[in-house]
Gaussian input, Z-matrix of N, CA and C with variables (Angstrom, degrees):
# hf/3-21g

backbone

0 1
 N
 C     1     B1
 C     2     B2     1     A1
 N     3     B3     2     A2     1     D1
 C     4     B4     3     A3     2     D2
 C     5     B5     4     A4     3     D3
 N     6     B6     5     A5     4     D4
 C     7     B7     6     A6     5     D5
 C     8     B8     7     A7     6     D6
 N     9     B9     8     A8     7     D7
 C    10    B10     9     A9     8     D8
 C    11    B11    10    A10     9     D9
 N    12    B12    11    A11    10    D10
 C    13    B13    12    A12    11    D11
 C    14    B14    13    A13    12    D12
 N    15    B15    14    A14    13    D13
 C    16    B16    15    A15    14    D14
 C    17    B17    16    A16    15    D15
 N    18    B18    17    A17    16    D16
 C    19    B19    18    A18    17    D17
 C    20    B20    19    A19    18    D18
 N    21    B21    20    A20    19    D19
 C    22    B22    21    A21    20    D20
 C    23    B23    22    A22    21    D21
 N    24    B24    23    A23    22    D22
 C    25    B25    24    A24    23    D23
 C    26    B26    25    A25    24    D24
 N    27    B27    26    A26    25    D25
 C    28    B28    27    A27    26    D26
 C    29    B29    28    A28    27    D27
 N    30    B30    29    A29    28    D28
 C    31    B31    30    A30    29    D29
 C    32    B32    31    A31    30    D30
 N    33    B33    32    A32    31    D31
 C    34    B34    33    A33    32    D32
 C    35    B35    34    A34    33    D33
 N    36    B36    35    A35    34    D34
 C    37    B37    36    A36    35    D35
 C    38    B38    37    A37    36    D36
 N    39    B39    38    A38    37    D37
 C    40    B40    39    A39    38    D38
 C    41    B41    40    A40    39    D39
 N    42    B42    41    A41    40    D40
 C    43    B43    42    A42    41    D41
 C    44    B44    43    A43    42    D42
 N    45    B45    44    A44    43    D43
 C    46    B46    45    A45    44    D44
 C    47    B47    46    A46    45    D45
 N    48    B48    47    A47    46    D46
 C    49    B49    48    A48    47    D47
 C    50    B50    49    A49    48    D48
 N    51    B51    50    A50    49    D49
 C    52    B52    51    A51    50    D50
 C    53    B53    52    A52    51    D51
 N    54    B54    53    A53    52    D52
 C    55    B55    54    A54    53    D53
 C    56    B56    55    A55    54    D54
 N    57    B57    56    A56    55    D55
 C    58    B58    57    A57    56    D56
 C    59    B59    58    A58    57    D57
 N    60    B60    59    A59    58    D58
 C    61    B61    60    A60    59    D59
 C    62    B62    61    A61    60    D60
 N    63    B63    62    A62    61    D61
 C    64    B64    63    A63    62    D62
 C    65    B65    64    A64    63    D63
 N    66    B66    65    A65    64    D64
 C    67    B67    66    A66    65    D65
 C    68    B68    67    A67    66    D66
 N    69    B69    68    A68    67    D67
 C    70    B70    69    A69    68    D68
 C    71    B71    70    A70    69    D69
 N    72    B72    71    A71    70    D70
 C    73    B73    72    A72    71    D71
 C    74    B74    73    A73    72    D72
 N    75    B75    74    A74    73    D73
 C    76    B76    75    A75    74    D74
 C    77    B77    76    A76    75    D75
 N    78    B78    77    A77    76    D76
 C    79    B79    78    A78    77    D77
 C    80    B80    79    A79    78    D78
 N    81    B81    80    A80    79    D79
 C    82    B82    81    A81    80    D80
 C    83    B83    82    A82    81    D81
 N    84    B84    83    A83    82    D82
 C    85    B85    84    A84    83    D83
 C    86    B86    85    A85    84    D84
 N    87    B87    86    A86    85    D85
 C    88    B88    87    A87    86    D86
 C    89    B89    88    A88    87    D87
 N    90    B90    89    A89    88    D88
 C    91    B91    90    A90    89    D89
 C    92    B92    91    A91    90    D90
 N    93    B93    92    A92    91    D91
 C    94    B94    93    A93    92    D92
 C    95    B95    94    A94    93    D93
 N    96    B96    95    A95    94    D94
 C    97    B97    96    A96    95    D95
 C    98    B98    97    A97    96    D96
 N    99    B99    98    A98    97    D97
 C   100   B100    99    A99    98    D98
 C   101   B101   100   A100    99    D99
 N   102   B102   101   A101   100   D100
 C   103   B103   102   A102   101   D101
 C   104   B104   103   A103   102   D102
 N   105   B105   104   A104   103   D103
 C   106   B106   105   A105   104   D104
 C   107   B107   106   A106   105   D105
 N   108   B108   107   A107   106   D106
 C   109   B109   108   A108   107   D107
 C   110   B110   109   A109   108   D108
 N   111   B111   110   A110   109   D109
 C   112   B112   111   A111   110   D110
 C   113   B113   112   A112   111   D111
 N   114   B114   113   A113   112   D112
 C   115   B115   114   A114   113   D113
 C   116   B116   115   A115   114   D114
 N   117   B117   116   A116   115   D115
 C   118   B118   117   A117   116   D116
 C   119   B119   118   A118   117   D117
 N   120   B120   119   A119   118   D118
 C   121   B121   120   A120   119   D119
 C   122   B122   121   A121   120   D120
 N   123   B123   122   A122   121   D121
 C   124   B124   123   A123   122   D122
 C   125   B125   124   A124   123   D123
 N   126   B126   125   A125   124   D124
 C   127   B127   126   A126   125   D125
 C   128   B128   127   A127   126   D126
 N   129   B129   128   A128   127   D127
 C   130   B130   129   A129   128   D128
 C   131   B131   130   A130   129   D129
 N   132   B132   131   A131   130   D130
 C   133   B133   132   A132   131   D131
 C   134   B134   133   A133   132   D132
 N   135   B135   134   A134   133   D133
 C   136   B136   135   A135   134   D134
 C   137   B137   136   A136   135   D135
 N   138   B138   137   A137   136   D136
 C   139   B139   138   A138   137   D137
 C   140   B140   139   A139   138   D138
 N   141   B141   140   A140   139   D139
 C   142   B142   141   A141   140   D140
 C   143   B143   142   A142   141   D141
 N   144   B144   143   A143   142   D142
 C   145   B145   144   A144   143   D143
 C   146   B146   145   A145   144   D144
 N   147   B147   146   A146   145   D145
 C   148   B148   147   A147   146   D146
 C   149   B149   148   A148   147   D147
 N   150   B150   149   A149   148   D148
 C   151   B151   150   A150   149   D149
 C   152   B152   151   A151   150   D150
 N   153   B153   152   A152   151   D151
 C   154   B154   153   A153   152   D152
 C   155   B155   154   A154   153   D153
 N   156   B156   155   A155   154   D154
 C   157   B157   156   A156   155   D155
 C   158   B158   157   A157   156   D156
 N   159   B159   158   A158   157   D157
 C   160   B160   159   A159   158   D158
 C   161   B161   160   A160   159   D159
 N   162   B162   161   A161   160   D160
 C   163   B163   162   A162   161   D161
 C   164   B164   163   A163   162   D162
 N   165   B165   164   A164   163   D163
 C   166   B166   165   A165   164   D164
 C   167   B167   166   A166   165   D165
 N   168   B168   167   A167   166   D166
 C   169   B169   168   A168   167   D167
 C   170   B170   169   A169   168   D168
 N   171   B171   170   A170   169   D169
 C   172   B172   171   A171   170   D170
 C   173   B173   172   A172   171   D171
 N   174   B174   173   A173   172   D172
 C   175   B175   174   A174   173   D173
 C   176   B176   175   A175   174   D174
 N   177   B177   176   A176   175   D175
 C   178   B178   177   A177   176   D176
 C   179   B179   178   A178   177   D177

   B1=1.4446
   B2=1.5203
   B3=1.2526
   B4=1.4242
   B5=1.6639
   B6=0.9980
   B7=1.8099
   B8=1.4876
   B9=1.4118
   B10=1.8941
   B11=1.8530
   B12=1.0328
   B13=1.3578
   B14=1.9514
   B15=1.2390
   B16=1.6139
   B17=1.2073
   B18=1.2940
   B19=1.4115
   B20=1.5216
   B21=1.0407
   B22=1.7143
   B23=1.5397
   B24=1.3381
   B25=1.5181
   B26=2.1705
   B27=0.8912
   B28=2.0306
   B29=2.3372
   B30=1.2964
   B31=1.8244
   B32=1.1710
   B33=1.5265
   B34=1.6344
   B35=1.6015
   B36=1.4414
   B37=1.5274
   B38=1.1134
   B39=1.7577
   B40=1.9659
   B41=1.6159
   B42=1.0419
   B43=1.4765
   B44=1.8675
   B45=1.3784
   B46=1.2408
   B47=1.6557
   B48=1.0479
   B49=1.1505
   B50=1.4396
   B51=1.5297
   B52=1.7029
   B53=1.5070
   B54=1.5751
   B55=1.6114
   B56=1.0479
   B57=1.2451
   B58=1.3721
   B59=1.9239
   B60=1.6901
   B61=1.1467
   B62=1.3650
   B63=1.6598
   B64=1.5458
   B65=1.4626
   B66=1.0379
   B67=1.3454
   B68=1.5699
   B69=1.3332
   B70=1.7473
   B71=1.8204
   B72=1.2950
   B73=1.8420
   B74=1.3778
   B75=1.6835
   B76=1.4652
   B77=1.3659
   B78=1.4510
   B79=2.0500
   B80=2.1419
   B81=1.5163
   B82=1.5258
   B83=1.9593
   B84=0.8691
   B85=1.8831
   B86=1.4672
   B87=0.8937
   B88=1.5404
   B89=1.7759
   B90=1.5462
   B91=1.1142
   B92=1.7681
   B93=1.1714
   B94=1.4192
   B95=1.6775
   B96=1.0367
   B97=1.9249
   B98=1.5031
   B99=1.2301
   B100=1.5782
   B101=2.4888
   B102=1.5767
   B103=1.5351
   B104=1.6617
   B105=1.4491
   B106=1.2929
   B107=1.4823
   B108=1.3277
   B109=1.8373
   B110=1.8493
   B111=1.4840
   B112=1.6495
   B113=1.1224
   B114=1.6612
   B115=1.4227
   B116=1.5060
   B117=1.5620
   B118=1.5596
   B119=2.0272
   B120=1.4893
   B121=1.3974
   B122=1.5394
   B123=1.3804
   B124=1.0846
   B125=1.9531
   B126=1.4414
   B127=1.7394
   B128=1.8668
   B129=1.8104
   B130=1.5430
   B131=1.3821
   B132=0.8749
   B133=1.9473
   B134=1.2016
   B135=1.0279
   B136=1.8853
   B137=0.9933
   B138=1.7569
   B139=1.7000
   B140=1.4327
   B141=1.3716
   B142=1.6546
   B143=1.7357
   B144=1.1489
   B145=1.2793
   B146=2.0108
   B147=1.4721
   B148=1.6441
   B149=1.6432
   B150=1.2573
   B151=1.6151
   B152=1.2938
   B153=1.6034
   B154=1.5207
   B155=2.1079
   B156=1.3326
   B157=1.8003
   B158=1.2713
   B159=1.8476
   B160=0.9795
   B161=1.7241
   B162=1.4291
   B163=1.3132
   B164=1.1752
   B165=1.3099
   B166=1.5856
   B167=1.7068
   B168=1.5112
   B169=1.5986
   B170=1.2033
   B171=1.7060
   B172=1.3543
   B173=1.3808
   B174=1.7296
   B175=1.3839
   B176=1.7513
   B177=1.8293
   B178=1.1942
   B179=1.4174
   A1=108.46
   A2=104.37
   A3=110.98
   A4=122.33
   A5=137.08
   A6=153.75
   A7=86.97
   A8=106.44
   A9=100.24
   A10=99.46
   A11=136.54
   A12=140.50
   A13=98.54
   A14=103.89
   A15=101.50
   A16=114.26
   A17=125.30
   A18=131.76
   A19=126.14
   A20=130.28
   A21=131.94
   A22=102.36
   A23=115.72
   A24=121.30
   A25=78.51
   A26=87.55
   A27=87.73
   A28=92.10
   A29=91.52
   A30=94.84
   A31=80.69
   A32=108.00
   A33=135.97
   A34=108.59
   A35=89.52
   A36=103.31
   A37=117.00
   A38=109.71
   A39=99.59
   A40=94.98
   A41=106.97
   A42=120.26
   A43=99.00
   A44=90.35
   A45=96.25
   A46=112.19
   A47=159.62
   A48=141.75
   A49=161.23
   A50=97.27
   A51=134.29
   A52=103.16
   A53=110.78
   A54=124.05
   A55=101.21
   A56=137.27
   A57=158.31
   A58=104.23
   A59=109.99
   A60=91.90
   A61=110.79
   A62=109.95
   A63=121.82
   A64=123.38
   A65=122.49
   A66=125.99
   A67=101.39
   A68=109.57
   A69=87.85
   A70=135.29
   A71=93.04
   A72=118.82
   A73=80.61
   A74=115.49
   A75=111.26
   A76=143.09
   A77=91.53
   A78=111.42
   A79=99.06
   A80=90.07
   A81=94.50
   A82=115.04
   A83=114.66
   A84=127.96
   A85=93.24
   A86=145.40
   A87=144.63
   A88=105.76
   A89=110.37
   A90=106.14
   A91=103.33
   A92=119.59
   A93=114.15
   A94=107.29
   A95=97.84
   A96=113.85
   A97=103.30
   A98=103.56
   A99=116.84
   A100=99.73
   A101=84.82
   A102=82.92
   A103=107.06
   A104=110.01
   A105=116.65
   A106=98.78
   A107=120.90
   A108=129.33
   A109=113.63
   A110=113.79
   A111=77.56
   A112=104.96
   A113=120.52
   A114=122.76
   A115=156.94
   A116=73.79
   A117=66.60
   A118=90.37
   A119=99.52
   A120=99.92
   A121=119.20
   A122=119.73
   A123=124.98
   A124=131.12
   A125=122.23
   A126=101.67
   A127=85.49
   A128=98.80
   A129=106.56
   A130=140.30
   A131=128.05
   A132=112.91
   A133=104.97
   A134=116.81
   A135=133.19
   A136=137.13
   A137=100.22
   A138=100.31
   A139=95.41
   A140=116.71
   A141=113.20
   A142=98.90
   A143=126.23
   A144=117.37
   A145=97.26
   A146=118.64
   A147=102.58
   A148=81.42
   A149=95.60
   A150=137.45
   A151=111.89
   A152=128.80
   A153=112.61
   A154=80.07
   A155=94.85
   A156=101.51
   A157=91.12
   A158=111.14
   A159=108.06
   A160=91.91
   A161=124.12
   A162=122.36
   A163=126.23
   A164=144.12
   A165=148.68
   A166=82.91
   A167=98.26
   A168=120.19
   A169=93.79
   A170=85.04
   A171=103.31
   A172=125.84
   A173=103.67
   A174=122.30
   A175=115.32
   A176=99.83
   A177=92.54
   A178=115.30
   D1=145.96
   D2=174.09
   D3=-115.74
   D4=142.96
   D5=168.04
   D6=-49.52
   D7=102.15
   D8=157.49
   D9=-56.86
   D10=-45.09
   D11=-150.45
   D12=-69.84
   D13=-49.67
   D14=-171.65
   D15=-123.81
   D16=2.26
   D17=-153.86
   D18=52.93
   D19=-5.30
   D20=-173.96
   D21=-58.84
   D22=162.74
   D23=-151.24
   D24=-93.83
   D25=146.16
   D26=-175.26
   D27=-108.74
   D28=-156.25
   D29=-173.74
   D30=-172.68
   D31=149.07
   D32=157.25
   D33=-82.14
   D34=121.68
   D35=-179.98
   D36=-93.90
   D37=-47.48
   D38=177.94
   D39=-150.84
   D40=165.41
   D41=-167.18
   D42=-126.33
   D43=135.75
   D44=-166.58
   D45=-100.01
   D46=68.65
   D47=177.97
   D48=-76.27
   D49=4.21
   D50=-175.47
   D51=-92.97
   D52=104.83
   D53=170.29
   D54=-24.21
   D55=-97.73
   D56=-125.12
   D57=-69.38
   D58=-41.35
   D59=-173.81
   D60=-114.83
   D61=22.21
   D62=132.51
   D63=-81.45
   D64=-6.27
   D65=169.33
   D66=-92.73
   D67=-51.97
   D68=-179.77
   D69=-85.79
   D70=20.20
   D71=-179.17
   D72=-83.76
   D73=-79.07
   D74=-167.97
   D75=-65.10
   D76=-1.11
   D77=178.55
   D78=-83.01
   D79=-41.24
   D80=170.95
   D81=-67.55
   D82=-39.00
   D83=170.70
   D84=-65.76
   D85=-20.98
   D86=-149.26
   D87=29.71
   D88=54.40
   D89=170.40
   D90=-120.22
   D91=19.48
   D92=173.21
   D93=-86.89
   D94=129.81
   D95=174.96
   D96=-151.24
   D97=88.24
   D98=179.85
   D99=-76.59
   D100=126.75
   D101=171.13
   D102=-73.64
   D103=162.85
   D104=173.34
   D105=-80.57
   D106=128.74
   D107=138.18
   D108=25.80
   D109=106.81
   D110=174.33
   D111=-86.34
   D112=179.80
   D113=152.47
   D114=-49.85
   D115=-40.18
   D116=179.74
   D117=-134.45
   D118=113.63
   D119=-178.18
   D120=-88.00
   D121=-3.07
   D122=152.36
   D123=-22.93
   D124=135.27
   D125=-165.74
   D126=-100.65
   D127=136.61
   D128=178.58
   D129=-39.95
   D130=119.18
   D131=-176.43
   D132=-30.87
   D133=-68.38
   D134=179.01
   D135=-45.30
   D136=7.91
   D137=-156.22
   D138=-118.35
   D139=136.44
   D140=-172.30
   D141=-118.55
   D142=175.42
   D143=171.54
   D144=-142.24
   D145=142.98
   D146=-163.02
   D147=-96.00
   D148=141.90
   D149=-174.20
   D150=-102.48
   D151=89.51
   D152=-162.36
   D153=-128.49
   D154=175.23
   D155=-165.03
   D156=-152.24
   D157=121.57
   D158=-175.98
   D159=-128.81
   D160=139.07
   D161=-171.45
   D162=-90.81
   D163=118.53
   D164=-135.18
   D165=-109.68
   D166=153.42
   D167=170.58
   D168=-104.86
   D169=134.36
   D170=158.86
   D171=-103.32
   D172=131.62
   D173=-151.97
   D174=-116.32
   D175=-0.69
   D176=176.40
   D177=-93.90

């Protein structure tokens, strides 16, 4: 990752993974905009996803 501001190479410091106080980091940023629910959560007839298989070495 890079600093839009200076370009210097930046690092991940901590990873956040608890709903609630990822929801309240971004309510404080005023960048939380939760979508409403969709309707129909069902996955589309139409919808394919490409399926490719790539074979891992085994190294133990």
């Amino acid at each position: 990752m890079l600093c839009p501001h200076c370009g210097a190479e930046m690092r991940l410091m901590a990873l956040i993974e608890d709903p609630p106080i990822i929801e309240q980091i971004l309510k404080h940023l005023q960048l939380w905009n939760p979508r409403p629910p969709s309707e129909d959560l069902d996955w589309p007839d139409n919808c394919q996803l490409p399926l490719t298989y790539a074979p891992l070495l085994d190294i133990a």
